[in-house]
C-alpha positions as CSV (number, residue, x, y, z in Angstrom):
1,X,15.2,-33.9,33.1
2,X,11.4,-34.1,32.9
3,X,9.5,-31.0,33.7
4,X,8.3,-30.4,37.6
5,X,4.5,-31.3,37.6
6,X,1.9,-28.1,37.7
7,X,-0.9,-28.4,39.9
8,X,-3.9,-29.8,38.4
9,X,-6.7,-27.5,37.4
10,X,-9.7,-27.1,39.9
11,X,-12.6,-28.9,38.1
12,X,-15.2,-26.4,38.2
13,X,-18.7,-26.8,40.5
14,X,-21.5,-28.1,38.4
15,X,-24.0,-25.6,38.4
16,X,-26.7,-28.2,38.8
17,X,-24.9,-28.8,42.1
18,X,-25.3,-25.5,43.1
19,X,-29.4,-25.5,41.9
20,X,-29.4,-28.5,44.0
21,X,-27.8,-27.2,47.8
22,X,-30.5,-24.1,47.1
23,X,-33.5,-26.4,46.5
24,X,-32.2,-28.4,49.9
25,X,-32.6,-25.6,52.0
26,X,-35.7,-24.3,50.5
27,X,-36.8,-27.8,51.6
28,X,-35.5,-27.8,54.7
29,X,-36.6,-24.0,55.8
30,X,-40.2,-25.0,54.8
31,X,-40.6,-28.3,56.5
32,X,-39.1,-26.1,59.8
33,X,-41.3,-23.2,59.0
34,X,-44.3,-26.0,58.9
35,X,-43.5,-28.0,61.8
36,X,-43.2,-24.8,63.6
37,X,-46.4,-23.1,62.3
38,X,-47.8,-26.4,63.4
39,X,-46.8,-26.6,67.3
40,X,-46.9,-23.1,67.9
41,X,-49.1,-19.6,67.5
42,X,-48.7,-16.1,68.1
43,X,-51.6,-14.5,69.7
44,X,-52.2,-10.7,70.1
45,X,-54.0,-10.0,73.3
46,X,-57.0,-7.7,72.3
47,X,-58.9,-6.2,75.3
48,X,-58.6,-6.3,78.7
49,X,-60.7,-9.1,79.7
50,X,-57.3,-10.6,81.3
51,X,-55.7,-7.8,82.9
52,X,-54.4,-8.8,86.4
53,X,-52.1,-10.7,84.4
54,X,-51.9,-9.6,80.2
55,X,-52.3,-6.0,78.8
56,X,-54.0,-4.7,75.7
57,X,-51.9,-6.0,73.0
58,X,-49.5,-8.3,74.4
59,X,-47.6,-10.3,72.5
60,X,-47.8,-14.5,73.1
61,X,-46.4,-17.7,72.3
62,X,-49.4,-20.8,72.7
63,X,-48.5,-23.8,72.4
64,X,-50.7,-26.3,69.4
65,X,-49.7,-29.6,70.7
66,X,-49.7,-29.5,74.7
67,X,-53.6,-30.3,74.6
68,X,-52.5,-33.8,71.9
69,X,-50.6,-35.0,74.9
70,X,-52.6,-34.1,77.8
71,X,-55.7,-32.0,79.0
72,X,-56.2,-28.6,80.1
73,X,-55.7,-28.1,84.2
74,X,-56.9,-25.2,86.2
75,X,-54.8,-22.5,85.9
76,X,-53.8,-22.8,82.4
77,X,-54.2,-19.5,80.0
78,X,-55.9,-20.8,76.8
79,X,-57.2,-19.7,73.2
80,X,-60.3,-21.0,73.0
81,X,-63.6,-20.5,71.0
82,X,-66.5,-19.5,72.6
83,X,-69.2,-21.3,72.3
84,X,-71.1,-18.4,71.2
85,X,-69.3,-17.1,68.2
86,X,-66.8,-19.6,67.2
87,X,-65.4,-17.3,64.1
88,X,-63.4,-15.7,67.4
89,X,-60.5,-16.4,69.6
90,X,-60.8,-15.8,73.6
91,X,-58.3,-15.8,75.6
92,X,-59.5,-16.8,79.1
93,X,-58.2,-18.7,82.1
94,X,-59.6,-22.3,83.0
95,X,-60.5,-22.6,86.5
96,X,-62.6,-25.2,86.5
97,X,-62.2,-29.0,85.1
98,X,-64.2,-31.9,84.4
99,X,-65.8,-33.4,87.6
100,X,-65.3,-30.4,89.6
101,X,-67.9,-29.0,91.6
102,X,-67.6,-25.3,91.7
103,X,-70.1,-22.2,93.3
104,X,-69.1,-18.4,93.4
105,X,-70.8,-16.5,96.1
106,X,-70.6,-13.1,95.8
107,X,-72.0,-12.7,99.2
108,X,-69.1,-13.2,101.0
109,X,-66.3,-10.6,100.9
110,X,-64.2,-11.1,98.8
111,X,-66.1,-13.0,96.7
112,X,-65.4,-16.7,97.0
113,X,-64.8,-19.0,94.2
114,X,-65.5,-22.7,95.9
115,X,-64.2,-25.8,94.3
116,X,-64.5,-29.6,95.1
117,X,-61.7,-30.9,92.8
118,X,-63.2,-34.0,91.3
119,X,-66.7,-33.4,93.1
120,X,-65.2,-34.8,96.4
121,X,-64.2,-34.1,99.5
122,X,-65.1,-30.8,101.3
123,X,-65.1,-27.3,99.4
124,X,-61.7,-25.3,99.0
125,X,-61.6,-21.4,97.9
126,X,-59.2,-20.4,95.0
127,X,-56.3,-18.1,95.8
128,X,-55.8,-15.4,92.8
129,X,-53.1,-13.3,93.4
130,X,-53.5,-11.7,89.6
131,X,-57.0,-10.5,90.0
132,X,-56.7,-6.9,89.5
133,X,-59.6,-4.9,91.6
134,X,-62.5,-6.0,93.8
135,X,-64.6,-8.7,92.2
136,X,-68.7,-7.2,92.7
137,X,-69.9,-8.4,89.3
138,X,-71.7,-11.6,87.7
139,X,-70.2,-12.9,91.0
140,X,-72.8,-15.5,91.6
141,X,-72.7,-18.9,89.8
142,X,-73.6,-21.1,88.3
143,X,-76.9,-22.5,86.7
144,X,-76.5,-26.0,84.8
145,X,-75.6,-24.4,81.6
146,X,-72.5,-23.0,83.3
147,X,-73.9,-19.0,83.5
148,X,-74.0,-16.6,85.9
149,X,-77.0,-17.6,88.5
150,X,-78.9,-15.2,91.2
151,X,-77.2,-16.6,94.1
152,X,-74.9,-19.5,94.8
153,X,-75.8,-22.5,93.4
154,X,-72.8,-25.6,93.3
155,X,-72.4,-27.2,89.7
156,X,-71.2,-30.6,88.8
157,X,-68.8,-29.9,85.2
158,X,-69.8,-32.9,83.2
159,X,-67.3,-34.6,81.3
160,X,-65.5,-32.8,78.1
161,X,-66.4,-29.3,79.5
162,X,-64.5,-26.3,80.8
163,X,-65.2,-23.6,83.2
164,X,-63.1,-20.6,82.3
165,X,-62.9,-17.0,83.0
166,X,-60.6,-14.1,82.4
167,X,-58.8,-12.7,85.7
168,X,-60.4,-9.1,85.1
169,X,-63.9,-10.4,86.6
170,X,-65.7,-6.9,85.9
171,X,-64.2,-6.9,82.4
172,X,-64.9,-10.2,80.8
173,X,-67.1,-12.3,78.6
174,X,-66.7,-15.9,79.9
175,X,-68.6,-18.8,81.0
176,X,-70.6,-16.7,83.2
177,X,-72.0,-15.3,80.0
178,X,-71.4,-18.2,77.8
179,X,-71.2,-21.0,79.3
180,X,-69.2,-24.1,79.8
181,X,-66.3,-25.0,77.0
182,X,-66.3,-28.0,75.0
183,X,-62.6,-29.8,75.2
184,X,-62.9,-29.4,71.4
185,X,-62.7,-25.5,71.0
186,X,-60.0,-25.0,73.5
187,X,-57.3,-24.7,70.4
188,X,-54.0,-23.5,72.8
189,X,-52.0,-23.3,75.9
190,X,-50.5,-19.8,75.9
191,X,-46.8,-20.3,77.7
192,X,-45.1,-16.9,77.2
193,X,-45.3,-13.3,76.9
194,X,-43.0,-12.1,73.7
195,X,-43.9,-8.0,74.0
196,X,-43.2,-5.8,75.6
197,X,-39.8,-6.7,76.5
198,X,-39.2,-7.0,80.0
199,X,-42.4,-8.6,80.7
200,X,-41.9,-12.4,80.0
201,X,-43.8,-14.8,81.8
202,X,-47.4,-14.9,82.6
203,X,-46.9,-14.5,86.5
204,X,-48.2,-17.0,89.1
205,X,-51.5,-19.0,89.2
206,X,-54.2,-19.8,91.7
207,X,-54.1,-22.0,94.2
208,X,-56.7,-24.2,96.3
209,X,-56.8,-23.1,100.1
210,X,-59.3,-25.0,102.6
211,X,-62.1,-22.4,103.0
212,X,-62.8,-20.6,106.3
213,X,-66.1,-21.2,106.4
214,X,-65.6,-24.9,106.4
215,X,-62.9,-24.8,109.4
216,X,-64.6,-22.8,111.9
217,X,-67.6,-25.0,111.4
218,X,-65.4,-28.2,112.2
219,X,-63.3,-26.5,115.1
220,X,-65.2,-27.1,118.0
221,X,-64.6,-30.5,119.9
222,X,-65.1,-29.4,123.4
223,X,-68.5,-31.7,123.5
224,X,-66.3,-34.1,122.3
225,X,-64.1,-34.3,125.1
226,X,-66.3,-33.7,128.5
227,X,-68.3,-36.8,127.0
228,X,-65.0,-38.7,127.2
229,X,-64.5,-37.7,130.9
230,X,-65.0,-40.8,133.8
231,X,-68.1,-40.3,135.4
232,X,-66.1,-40.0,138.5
233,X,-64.4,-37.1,137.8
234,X,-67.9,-34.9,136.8
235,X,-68.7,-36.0,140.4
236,X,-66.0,-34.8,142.2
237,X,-66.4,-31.3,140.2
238,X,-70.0,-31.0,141.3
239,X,-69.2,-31.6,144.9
240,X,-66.3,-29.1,144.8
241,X,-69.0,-26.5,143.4
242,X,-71.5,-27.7,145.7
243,X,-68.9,-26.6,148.6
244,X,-67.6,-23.4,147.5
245,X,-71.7,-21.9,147.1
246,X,-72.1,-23.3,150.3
247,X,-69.0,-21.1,152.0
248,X,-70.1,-18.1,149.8
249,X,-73.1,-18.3,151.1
């Protein structure tokens, strides 16, 4: 009888093989860790230029490469750096894009922020839910340079600029101070609140709304329509008139 085979011996794991699975996900940790580092930013919110919606030290997620495919909108919470002092990072709100024509009277009550998106048509007053308190300073705009004026003057945003502003009006340095933003130092679009927990989300945004100054002026068409009456029937009202003094009387 010939002896029942044994089981092989396992070969034994090169240890090169094993130096070789570690160096892959090194590799493959670091190219994730880059691509990520590269698309996204954590920001710590420092001040309280945009309370309304974001506390002192809030924790957020911005986004790197939503301005490579596409431009800022109104609305949007960036990082930015002001023209100013560009060694810094803002975080503001754009409210303003290129083309629009935009004023801020402060006379009015609340103060109206006017907008002609794309410098046409007639003006529209943006709804902020977030703002945090009555807005009673640098609430007159703008001059050309973007800054806060002495009473309402309407300004044309050229091309490649941004107006922006934080949503705690009292509180904040902005384009009423600095001016308007060149497309070039707008670095982020923040999209999330990390910390605290509970508080994810960076609640609603503004909205355009036709202004109330511009309706009642266009309500009235009552001139409109006796000028569209027949002739015949203005007669027949006078004579009736005519009558009824005469019985009065």
């Amino acid at each position: 009888m010939q002896p029942e085979p044994t089981d092989a011996p396992r070969p034994r794991r090169r240890r090169h093989g094993l130096v070789r699975d570690v160096l892959e996900v090194l590799i493959i940790a670091v190219v994730l860790y880059i691509a990520i580092w590269s698309a996204l930013q954590t920001v710590r919110v420092d001040g309280e230029s945009m309370v309304g919606t974001l506390q002192n030290n809030d924790l957020l997620l911005a986004s790197k490469i939503s301005y490579y495919f596409g431009d800022p909108q109104r609305g949007d919470v960036v990082v930015l750096m002001p023209p100013s002092d560009p060694t810094k990072d803002f975080i503001k709100r754009v409210i303003g894009i290129p083309g629009d024509k935009i004023e801020i009277d402060g006379s009015r009550s609340p103060t109206a922020l006017l907008i002609k998106p794309g410098g046409q048509g007639a003006w529209q007053r943006l709804q902020e839910p977030y703002l945090p308190e009555k807005w009673d300073t640098m609430n007159f705009c703008c001059l050309p340079s973007g800054t806060e004026s002495s009473a309402p003057q309407p300004l044309t945003i050229p091309a490649g600029k941004y107006f922006v502003m934080g949503d705690n009006r009292n509180r904040s340095s902005d384009s009423r101070m600095f001016g308007l933003v060149p497309r070039k130092n707008i670095l982020a679009k923040a999209f999330v609140r990390v910390l605290p927990f509970g508080h994810f989300g960076l609640g609603a945004g503004p909205t355009l709304v036709p202004d109330s100054t511009a309706v009642v002026l266009e309500t009235p068409v009552a001139p409109a329509i006796i000028l569209a009456l027949p002739p015949a029937f203005l007669l027949s009202r006078r004579r009736r008139r005519r009558q009824r003094s005469a019985a009065a009387g």
